[in-house]
Biotite code that builds the C-alpha atoms (Angstrom):
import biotite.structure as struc

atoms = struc.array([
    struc.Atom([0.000, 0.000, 0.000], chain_id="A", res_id=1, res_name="UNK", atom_name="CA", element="C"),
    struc.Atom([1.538, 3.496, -1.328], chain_id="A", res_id=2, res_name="UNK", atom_name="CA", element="C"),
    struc.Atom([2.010, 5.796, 1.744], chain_id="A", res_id=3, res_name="UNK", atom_name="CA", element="C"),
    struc.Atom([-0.637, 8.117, 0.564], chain_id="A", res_id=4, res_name="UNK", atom_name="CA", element="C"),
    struc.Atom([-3.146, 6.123, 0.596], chain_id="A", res_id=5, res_name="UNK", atom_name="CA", element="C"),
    struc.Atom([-2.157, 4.994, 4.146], chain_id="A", res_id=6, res_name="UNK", atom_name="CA", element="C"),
    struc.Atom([-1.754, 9.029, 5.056], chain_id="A", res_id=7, res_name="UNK", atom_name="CA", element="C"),
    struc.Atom([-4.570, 10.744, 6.922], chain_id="A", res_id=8, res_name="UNK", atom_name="CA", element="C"),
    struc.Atom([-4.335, 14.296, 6.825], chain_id="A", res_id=9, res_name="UNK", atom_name="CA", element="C"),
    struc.Atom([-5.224, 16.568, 10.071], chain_id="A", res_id=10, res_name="UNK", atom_name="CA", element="C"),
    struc.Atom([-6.438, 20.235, 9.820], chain_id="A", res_id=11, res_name="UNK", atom_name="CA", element="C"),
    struc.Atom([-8.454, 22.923, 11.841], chain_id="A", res_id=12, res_name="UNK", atom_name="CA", element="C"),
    struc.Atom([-10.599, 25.879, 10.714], chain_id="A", res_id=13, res_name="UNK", atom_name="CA", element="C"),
    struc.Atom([-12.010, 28.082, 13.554], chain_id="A", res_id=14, res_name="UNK", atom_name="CA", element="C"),
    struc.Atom([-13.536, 25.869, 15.774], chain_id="A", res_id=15, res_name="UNK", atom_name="CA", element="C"),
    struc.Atom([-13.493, 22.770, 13.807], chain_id="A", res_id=16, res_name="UNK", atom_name="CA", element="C"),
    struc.Atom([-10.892, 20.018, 13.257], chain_id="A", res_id=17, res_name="UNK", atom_name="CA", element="C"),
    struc.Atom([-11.108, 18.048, 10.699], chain_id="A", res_id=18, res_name="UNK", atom_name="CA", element="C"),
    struc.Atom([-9.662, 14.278, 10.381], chain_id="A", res_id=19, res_name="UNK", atom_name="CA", element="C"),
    struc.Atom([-9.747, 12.510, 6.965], chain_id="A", res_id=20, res_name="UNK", atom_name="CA", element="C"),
    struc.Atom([-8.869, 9.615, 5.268], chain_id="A", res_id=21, res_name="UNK", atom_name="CA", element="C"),
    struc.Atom([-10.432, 8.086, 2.053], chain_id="A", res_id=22, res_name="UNK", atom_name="CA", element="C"),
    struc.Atom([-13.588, 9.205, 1.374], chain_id="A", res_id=23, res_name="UNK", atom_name="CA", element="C"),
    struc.Atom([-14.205, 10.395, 5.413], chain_id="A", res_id=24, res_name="UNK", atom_name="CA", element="C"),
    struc.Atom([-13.720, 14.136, 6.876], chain_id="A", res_id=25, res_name="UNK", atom_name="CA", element="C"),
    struc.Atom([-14.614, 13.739, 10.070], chain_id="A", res_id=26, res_name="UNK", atom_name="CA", element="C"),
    struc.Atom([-15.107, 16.919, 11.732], chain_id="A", res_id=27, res_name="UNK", atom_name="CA", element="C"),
    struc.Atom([-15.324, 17.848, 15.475], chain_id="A", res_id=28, res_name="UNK", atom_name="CA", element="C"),
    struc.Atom([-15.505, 20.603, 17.898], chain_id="A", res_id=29, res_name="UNK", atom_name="CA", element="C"),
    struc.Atom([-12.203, 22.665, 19.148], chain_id="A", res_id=30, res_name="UNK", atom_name="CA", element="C"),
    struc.Atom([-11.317, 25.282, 21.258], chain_id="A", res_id=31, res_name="UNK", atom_name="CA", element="C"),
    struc.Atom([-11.385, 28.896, 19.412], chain_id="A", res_id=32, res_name="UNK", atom_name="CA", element="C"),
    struc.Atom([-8.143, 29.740, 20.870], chain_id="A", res_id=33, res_name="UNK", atom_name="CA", element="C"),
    struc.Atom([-6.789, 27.120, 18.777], chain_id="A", res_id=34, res_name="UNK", atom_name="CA", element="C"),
    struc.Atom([-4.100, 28.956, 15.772], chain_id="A", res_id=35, res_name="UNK", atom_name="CA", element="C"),
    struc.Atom([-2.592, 25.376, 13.850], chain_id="A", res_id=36, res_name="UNK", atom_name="CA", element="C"),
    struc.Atom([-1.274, 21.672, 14.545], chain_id="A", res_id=37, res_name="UNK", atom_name="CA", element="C"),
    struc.Atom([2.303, 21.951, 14.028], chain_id="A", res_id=38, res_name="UNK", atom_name="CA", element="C"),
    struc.Atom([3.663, 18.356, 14.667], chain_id="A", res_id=39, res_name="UNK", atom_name="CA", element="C"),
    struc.Atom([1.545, 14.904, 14.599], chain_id="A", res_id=40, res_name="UNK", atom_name="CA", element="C"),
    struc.Atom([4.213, 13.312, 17.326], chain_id="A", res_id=41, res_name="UNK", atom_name="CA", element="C"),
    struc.Atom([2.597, 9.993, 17.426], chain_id="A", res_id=42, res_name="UNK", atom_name="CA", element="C"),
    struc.Atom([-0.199, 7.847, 15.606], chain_id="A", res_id=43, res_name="UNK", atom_name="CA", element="C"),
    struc.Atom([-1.487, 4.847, 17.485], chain_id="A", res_id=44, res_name="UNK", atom_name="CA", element="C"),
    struc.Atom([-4.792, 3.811, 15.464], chain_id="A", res_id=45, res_name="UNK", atom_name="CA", element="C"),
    struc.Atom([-7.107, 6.211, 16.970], chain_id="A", res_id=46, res_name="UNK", atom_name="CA", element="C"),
    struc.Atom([-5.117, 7.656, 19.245], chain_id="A", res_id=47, res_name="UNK", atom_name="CA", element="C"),
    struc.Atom([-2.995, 11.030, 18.128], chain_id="A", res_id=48, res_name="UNK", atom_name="CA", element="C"),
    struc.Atom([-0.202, 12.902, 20.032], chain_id="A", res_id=49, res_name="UNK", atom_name="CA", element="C"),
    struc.Atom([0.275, 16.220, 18.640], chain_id="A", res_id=50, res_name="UNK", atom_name="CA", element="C"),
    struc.Atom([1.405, 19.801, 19.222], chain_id="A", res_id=51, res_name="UNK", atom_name="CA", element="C"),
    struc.Atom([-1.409, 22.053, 18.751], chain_id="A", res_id=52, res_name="UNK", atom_name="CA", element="C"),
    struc.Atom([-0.587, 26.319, 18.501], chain_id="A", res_id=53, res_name="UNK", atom_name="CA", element="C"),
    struc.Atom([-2.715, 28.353, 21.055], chain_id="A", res_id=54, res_name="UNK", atom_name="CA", element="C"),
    struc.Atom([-3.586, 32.193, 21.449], chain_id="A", res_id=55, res_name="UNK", atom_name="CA", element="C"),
    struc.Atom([-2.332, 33.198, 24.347], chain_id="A", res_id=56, res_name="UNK", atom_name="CA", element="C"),
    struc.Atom([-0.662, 30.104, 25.484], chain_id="A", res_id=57, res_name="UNK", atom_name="CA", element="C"),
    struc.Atom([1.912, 29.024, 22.898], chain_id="A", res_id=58, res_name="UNK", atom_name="CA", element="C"),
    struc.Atom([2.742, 25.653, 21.953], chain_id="A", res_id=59, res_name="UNK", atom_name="CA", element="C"),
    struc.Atom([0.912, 22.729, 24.259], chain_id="A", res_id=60, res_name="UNK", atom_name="CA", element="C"),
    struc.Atom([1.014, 19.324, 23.380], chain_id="A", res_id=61, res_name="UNK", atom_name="CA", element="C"),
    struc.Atom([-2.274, 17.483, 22.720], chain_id="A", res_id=62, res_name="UNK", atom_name="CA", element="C"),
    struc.Atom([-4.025, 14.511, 22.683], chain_id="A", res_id=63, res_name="UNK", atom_name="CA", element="C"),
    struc.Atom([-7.349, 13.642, 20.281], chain_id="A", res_id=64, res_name="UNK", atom_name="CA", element="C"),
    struc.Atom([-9.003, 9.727, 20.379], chain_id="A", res_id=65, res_name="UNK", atom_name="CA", element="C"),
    struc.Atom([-10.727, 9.176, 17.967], chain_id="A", res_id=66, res_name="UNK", atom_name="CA", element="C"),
    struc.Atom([-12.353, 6.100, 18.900], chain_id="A", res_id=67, res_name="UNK", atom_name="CA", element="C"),
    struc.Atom([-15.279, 7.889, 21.164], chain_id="A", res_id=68, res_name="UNK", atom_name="CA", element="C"),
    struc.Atom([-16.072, 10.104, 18.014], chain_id="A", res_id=69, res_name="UNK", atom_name="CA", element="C"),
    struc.Atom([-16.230, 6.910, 15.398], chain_id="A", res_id=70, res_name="UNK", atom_name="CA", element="C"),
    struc.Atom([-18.094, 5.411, 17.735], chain_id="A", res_id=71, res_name="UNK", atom_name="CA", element="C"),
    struc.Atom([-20.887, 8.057, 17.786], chain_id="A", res_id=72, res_name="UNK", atom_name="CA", element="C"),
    struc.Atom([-21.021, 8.049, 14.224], chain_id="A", res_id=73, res_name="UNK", atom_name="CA", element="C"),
    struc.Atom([-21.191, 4.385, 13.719], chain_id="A", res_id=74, res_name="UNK", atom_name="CA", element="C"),
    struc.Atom([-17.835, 4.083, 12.247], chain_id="A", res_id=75, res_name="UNK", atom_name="CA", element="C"),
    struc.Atom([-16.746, 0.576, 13.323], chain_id="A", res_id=76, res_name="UNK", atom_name="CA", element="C"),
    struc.Atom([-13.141, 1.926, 14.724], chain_id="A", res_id=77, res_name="UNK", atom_name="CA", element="C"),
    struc.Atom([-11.067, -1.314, 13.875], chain_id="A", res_id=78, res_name="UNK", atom_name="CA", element="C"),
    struc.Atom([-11.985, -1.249, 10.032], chain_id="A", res_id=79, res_name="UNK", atom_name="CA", element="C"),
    struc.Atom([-11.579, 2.430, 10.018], chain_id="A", res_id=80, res_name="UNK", atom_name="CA", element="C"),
    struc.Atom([-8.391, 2.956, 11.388], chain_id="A", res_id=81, res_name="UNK", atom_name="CA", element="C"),
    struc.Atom([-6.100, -0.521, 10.324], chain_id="A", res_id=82, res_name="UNK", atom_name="CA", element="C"),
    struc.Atom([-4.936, 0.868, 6.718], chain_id="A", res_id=83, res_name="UNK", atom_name="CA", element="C"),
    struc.Atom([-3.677, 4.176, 8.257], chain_id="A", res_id=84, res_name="UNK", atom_name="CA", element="C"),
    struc.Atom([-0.406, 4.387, 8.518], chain_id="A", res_id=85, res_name="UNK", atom_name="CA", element="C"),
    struc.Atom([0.428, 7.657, 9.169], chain_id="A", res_id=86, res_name="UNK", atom_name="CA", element="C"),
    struc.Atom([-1.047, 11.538, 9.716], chain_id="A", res_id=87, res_name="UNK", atom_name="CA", element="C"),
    struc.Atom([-0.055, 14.317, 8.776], chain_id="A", res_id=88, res_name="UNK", atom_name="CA", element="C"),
    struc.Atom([-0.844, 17.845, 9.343], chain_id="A", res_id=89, res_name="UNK", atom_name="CA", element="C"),
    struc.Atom([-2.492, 19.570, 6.284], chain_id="A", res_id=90, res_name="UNK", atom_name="CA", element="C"),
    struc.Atom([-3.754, 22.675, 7.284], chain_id="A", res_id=91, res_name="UNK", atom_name="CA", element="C"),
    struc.Atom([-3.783, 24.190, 3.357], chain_id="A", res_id=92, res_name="UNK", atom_name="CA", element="C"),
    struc.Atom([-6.859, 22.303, 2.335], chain_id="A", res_id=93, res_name="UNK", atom_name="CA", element="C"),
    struc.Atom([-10.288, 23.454, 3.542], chain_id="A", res_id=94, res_name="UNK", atom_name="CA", element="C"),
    struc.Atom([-12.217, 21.110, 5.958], chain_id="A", res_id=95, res_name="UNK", atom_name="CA", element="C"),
])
């Protein structure tokens, strides 16, 4: 499988971030103070480490599971989440 199509891409508009992979954006509430994701530090399928750009408080690092929000959209997690590979930041394309 090509690395792209194993990639996930993670962005944020205003209050919204936005997760997707294949044919899913999966979009969910964030804080306002929220600027940009500057580093994805560490994928483990569902669960994302990142550093995350605040007003007002700088660079914090941050944690998002993603497993409680598949769930709620009946998203069956496991099938979801086993071809990605990787995730990146991608904060030029709208969500």
């Amino acid at each position: 499988m090509s690395t792209d199509t194993a990639c996930a891409k993670l962005s944020h508009c205003g209050e919204l971030t936005s997760f997707r992979y294949g044919n899913y954006n999966i979009r969910f509430r964030t804080s306002p103070r929220l600027q940009a994701y500057t580093d994805v530090k560490e994928w483990d399928n569902g669960y994302l480490v990142v550093t995350a750009r605040y007003e007002q408080l700088g660079e914090v690092e941050e944690y998002i599971d993603l497993l409680p929000i598949l769930e709620n959209l009946f998203i069956d997690p496991p099938t979801f989440l086993e071809p990605i590979k990787k995730v990146r930041i991608d904060e030029d394309e709208p969500i």
